[in-house]
FIFIPA-675606 format. One line per field, with one value per residue: residue in one letter; chain; x negated, y, z negated of N, C-alpha, C, O in turn; residue number from 1. Coordinates in Angstrom, 1 decimal. Each point is the difference from the previous one (the first is absolute). Last residue first. Layout:
BEGIN
pavo: [a, ...]
drennu: [A, ...]
n_x: [X, ...]
n_y: [Y, ...]
n_z: [Z, ...]
ca_x: [X, ...]
ca_y: [Y, ...]
ca_z: [Z, ...]
c_x: [X, ...]
c_y: [Y, ...]
c_z: [Z, ...]
o_x: [X, ...]
o_y: [Y, ...]
o_z: [Z, ...]
vovo: [NUM, ...]
***
This chain:
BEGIN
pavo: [x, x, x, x, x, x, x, x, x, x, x, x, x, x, x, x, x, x, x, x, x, x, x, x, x, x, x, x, x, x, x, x, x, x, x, x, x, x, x, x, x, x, x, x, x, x, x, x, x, x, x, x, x, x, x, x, x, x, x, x, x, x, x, x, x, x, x, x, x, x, x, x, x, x, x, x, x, x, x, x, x, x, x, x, x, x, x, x, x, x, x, x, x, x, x, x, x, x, x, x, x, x, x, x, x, x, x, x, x, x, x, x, x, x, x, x, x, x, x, x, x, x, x, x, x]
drennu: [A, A, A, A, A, A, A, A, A, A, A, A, A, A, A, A, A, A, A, A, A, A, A, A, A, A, A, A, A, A, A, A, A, A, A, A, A, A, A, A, A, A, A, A, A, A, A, A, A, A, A, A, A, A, A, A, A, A, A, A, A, A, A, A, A, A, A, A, A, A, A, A, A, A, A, A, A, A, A, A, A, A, A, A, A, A, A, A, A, A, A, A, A, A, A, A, A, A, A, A, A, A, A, A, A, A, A, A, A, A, A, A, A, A, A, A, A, A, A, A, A, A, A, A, A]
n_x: [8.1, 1.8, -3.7, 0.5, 3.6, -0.9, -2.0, 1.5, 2.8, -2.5, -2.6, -4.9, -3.5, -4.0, -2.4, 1.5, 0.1, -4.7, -1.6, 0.1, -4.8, -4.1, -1.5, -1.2, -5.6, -5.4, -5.4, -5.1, -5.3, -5.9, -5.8, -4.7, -6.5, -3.8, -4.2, 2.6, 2.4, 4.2, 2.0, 1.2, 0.2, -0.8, -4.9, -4.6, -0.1, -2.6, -5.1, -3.6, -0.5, -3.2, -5.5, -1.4, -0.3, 5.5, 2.6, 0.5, 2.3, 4.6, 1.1, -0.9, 4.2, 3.7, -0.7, 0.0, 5.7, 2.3, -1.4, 3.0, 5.2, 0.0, -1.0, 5.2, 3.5, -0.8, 0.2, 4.9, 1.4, -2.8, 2.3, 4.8, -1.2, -0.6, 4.9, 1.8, -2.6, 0.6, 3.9, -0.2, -2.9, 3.1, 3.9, -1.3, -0.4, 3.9, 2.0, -1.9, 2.6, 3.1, 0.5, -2.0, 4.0, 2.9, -1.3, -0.4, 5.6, 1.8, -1.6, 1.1, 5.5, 0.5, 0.3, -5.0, -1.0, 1.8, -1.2, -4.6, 0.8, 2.0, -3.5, -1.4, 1.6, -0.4, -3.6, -0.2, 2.2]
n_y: [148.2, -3.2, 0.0, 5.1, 1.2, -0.5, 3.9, 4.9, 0.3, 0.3, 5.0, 2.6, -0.7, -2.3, -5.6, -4.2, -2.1, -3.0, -5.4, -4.2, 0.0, -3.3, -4.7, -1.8, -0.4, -3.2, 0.1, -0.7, 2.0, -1.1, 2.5, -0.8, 1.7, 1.1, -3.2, -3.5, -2.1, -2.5, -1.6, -6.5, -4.6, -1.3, 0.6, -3.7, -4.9, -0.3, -0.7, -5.1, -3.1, 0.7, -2.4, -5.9, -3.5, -1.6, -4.4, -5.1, -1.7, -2.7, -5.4, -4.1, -0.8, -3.4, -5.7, -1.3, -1.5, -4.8, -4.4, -1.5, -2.9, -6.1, -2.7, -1.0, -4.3, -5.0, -2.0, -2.2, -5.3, -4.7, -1.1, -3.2, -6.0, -2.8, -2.0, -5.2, -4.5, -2.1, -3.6, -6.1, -4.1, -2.5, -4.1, -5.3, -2.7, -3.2, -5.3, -4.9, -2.1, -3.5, -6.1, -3.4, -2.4, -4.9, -5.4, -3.0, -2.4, -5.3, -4.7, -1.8, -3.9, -5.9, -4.0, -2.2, -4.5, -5.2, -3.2, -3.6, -6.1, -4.2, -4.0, -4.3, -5.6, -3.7, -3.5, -5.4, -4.7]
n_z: [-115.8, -4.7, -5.2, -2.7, -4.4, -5.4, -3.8, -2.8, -4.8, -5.5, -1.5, 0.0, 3.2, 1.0, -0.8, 2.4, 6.2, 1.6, -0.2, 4.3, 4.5, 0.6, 1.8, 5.7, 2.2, -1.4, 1.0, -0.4, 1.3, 1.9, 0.3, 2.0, 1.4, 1.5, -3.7, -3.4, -3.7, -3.2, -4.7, -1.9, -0.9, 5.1, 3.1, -0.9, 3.2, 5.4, 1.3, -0.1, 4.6, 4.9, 0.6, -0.8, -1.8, -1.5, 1.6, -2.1, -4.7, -0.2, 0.3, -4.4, -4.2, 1.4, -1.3, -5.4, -2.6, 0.5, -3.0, -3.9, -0.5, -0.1, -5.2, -3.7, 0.3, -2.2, -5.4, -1.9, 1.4, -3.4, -4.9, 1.2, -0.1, -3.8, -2.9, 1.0, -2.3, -3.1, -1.5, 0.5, -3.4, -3.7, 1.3, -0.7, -4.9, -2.3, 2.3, -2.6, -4.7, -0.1, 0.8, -4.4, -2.8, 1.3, -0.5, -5.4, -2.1, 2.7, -2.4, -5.5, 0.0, 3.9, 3.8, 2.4, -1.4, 1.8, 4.1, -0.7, -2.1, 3.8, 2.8, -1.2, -0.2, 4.5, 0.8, -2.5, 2.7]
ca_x: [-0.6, 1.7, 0.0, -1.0, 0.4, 1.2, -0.9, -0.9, 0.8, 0.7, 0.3, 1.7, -0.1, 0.5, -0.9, 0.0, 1.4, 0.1, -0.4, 0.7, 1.7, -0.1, 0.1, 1.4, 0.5, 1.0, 1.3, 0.5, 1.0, 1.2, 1.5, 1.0, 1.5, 0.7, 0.1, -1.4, 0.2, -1.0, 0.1, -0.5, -0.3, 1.2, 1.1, -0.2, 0.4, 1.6, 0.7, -0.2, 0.9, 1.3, 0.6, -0.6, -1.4, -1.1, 0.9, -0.6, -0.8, -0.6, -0.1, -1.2, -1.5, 0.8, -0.4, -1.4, -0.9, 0.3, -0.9, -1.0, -0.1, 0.5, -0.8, -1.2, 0.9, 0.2, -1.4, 0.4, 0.6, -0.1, -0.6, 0.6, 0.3, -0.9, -0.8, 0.7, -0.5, -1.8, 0.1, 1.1, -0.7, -0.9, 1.1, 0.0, -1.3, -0.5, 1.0, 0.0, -1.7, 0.2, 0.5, -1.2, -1.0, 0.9, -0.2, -1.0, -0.5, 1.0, -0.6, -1.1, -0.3, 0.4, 1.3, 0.2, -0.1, 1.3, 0.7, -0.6, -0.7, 1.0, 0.9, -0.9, 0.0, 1.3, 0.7, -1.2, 0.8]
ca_y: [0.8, 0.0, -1.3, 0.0, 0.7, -0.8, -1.0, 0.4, 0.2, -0.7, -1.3, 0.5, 0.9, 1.2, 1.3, 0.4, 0.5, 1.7, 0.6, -0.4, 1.0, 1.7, 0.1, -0.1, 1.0, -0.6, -0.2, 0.2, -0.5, 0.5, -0.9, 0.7, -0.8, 1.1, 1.4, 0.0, 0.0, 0.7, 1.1, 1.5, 0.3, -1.0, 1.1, 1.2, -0.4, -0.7, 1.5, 0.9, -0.4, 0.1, 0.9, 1.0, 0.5, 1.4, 0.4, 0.2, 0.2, 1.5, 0.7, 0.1, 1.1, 0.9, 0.5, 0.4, 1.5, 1.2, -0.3, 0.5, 0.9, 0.9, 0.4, 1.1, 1.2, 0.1, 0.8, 1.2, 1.0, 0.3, 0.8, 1.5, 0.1, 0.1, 1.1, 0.9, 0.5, 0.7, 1.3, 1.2, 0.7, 1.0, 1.2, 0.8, 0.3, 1.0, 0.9, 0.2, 0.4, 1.0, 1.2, -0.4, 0.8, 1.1, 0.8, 0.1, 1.1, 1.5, 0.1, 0.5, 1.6, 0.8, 0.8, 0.9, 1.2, 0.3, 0.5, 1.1, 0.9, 0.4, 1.5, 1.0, 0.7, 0.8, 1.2, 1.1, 0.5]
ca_z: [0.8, 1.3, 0.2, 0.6, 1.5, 1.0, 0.4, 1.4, 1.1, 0.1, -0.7, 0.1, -1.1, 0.6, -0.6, -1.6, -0.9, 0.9, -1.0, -1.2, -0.2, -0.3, -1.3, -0.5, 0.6, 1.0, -1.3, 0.9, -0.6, 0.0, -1.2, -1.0, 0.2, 1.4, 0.2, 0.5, 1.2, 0.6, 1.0, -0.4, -1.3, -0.2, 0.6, -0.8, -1.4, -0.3, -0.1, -1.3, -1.1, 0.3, -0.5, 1.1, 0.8, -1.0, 0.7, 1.4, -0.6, -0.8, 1.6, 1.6, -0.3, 0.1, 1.3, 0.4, -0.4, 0.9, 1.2, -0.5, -0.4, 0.9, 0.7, -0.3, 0.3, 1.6, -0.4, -0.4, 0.7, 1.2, 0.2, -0.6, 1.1, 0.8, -0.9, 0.1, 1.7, 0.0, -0.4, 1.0, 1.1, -0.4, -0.6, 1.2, 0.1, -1.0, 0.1, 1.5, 0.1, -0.9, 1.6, 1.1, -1.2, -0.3, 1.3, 0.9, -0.6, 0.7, 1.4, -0.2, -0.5, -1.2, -0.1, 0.4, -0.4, -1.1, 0.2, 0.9, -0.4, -1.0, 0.9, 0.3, -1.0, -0.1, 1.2, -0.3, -1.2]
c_x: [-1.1, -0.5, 0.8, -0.2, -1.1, -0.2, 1.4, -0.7, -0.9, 1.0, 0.5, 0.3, 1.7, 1.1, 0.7, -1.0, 0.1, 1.4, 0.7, 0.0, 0.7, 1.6, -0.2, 0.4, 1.8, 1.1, 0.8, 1.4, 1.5, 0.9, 0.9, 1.4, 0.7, 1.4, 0.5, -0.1, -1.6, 0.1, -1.4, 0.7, 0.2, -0.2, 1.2, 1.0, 0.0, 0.1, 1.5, 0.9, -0.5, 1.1, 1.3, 0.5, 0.1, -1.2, -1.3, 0.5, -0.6, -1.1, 0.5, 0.5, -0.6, -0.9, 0.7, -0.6, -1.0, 0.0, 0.6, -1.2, -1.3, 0.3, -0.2, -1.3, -1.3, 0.8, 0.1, -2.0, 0.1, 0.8, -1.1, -1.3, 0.6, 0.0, -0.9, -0.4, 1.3, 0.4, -1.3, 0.4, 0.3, -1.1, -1.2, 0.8, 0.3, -1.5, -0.5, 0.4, 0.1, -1.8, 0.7, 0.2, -1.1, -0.8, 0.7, -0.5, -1.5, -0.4, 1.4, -1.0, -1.5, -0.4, 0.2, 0.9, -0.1, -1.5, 0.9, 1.3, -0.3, -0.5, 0.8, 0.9, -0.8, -0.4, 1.1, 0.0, -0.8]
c_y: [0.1, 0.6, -0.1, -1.6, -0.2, -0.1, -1.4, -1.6, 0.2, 0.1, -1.3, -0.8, 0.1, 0.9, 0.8, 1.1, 0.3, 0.3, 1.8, 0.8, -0.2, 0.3, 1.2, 0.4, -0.1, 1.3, -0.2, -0.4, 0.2, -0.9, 0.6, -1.3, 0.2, -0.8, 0.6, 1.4, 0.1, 0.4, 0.3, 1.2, 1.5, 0.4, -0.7, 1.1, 1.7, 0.0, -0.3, 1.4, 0.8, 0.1, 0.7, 1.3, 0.3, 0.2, 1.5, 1.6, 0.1, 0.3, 1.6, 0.5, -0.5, 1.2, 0.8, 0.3, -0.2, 1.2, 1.2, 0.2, 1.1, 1.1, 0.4, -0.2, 1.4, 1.1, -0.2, 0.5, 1.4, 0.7, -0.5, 1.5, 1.6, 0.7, 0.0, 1.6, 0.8, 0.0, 1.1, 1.1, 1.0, 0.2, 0.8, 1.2, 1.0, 0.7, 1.4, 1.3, 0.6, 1.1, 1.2, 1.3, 0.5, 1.6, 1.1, 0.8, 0.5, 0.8, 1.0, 1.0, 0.6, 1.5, 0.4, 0.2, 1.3, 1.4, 0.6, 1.4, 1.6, 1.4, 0.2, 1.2, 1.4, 0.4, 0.6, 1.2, 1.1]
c_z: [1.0, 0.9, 1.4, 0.6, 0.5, 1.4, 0.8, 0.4, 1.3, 1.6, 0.6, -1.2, 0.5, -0.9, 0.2, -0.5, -1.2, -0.5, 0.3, -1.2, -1.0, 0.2, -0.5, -1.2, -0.9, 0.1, 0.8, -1.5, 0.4, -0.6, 1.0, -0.2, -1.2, -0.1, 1.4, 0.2, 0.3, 1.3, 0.5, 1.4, -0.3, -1.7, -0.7, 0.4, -0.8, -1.6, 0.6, 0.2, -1.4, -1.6, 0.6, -0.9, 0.7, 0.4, -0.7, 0.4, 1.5, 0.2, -0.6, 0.8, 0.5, -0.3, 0.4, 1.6, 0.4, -0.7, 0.6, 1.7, -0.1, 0.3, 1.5, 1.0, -0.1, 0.2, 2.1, 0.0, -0.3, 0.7, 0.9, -0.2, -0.3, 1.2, 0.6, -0.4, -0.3, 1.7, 0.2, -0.7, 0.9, 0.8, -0.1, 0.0, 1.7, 0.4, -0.5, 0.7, 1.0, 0.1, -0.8, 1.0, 1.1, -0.2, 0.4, 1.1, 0.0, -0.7, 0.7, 1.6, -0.5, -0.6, -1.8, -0.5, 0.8, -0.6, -1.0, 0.3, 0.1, -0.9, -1.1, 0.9, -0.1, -1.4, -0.3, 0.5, -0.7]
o_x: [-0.2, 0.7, -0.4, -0.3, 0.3, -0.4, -0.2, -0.2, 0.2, -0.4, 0.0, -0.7, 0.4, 0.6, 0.5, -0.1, 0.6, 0.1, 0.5, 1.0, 0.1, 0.9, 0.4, 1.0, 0.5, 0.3, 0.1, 0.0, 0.4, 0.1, -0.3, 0.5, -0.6, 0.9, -0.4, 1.0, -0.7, 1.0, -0.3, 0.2, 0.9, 1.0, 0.9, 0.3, 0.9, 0.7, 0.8, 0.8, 0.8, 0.7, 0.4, 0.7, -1.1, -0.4, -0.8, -0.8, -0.6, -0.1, 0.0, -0.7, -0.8, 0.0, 0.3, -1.0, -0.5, 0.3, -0.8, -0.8, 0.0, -0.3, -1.0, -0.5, -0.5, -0.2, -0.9, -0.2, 0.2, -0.8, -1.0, 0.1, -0.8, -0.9, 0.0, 0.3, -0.3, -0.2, 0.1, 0.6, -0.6, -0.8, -0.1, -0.2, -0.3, -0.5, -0.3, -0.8, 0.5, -0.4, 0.4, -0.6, -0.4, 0.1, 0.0, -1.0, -0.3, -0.5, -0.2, -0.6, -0.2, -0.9, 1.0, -0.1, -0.1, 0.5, 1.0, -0.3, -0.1, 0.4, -0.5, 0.4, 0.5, -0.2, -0.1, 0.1, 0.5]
o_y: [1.1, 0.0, -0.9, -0.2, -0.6, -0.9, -0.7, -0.4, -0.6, -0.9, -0.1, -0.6, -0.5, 0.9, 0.5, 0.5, 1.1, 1.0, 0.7, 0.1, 1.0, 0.5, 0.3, 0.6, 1.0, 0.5, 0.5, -0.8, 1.2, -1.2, 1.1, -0.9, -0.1, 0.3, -0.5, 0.7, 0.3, -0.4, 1.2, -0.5, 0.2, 0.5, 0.9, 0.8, 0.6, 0.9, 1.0, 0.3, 0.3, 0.9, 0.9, 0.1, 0.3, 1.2, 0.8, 0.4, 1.1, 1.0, 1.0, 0.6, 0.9, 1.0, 0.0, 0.6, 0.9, 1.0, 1.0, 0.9, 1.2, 0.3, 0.4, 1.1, 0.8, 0.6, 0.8, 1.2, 0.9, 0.6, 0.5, 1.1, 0.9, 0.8, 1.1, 0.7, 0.9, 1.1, 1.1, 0.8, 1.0, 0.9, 0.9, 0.7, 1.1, 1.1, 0.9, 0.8, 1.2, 1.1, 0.7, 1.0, 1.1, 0.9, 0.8, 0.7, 1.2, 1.0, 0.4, 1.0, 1.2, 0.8, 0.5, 1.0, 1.1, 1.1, 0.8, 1.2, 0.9, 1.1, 1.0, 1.2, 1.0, 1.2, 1.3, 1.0, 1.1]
o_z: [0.6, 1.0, 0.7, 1.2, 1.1, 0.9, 0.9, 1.1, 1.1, 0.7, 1.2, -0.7, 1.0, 0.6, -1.1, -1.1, -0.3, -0.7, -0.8, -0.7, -0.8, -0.8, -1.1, -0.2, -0.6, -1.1, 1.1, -0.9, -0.2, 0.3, 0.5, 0.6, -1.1, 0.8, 1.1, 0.1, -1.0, 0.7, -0.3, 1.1, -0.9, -0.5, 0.2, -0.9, -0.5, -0.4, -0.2, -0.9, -0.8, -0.6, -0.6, -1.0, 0.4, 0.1, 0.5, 0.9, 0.2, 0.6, 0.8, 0.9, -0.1, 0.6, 1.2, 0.6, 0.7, 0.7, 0.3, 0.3, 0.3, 1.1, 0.5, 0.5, 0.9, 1.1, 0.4, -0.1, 0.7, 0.8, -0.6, 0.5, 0.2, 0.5, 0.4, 0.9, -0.8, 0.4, 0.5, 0.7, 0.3, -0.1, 0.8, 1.0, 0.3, -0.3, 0.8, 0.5, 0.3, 0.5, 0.8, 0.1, 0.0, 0.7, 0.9, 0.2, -0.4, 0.6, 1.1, 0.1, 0.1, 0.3, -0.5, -0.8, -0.6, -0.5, 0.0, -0.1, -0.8, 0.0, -0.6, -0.3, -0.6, 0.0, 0.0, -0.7, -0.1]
vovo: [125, 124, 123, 122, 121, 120, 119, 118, 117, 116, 115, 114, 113, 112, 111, 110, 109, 108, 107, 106, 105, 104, 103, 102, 101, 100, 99, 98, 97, 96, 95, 94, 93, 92, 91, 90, 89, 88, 87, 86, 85, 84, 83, 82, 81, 80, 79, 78, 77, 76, 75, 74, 73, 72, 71, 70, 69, 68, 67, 66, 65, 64, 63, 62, 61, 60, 59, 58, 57, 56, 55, 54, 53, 52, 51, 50, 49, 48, 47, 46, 45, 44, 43, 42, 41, 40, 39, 38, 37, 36, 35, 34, 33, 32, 31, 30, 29, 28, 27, 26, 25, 24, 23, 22, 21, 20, 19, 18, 17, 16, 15, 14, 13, 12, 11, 10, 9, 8, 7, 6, 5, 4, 3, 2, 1]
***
């Protein structure tokens, strides 16, 4: 009889409102806490991809000025870079500037002086 009264006991304070507003309060916490953990990794995770982005990026400038930067010590590449920069030429060696041939003509009609009409007629011709 002792037994059964004890479980009674037992059972009447699990199932009671003190012990639900408890555990209530408790997995609320609980809750609230893993919410705010999954937020800090979430934002963690966001700028890990975004500083893997940048330092990918960044790896392939650097291996983008080493193989500049190789390319400039010789001197092949030093007087490539310096002809690409500047009009120079080596002595006995000459500039030629070369004008694109289409765009003189186009110009050659409207020089050629007359009026209005001549310049028609000239276009049919």
């Amino acid at each position: 009889m002792i037994d059964f009264q004890q479980k009674r006991k037992v059972n009447k304070f699990i199932y009671s409102k003190l012990t639900f507003v408890v555990l209530l309060v408790l997995v609320i916490f609980l809750g609230r806490a893993t919410y705010n953990i999954y937020l800090k990794s979430r934002f963690s995770y966001d700028n890990y991809i975004s500083v893997k982005k940048d330092y990918d990026n960044l790896n392939s400038r650097k291996n983008m000025l080493e193989s500049e930067i190789g390319r400039l010590k010789t001197d092949s590449g030093t007087e490539e870079e310096i002809r690409s920069k500047f009009d120079v030429a080596k002595p006995g060696e000459t500039v030629v500037i070369v004008i694109n041939g289409s765009s003189s003509s186009s110009t050659d009609i409207y020089s050629k002086g007359g009026g209005f009409w001549s310049r028609v007629w000239g276009m049919f011709q």
